[in-house]
N, C-alpha and C positions, 0 to 999 in steps of 0.2 A: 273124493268128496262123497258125503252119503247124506241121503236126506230121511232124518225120523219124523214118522208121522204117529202122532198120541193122540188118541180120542177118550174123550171121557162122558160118561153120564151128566146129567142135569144137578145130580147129586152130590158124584164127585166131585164136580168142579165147585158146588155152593159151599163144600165142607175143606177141600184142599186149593182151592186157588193160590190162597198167597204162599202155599209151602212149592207148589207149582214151580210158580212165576219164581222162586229163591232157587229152585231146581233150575230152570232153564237159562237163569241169570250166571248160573256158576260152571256150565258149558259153554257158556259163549255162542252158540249158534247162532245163525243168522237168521230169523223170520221169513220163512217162505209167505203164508198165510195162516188164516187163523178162521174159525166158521162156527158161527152157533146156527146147530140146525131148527130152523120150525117147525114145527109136531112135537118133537121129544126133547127139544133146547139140549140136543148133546154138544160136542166141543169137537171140532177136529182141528189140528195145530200141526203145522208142518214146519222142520227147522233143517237147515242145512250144516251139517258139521265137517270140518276134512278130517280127523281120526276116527280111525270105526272101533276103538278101546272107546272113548268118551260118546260115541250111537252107542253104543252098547250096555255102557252106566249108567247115561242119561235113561233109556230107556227099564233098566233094572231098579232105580231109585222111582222113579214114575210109577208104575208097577204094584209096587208098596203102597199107596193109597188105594180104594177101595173106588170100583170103575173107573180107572184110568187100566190101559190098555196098548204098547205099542209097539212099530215094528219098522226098520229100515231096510234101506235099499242102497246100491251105489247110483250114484250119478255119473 
């Protein structure tokens, strides 16, 4: 199992959300958590995957928008 964690800008998120949420709809991941921070309203979103081919696209198509940013790890 591997958990990606995506953060994005205040920006990113107000211009690509709903391409986002179609991105993470189409891995299947599980929802860890999810955080709008105060001060800077950024995004951090944690999802749990078992193929680390689909952590890895997930995170490569995420990427492609502008301030998103992300990176996983095994669990």
């Amino acid at each position: 199992m591997w958990k990606v964690t995506i953060q994005c800008s205040a920006e990113g998120w107000r211009d690509h959300a709903a391409a986002f949420k179609a991105i993470a709809v189409k891995y299947a991941g599980i929802p860890l958590s999810s955080k709008k921070m105060q001060g800077d309203e950024r995004r951090i979103m944690e999802y749990q995957l078992e193929n680390v081919s689909d952590a890895e696209e997930f995170i490569e198509a995420c990427a492609a928008f502008p301030g998103f940013v992300g990176v996983f790890e095994s669990l």
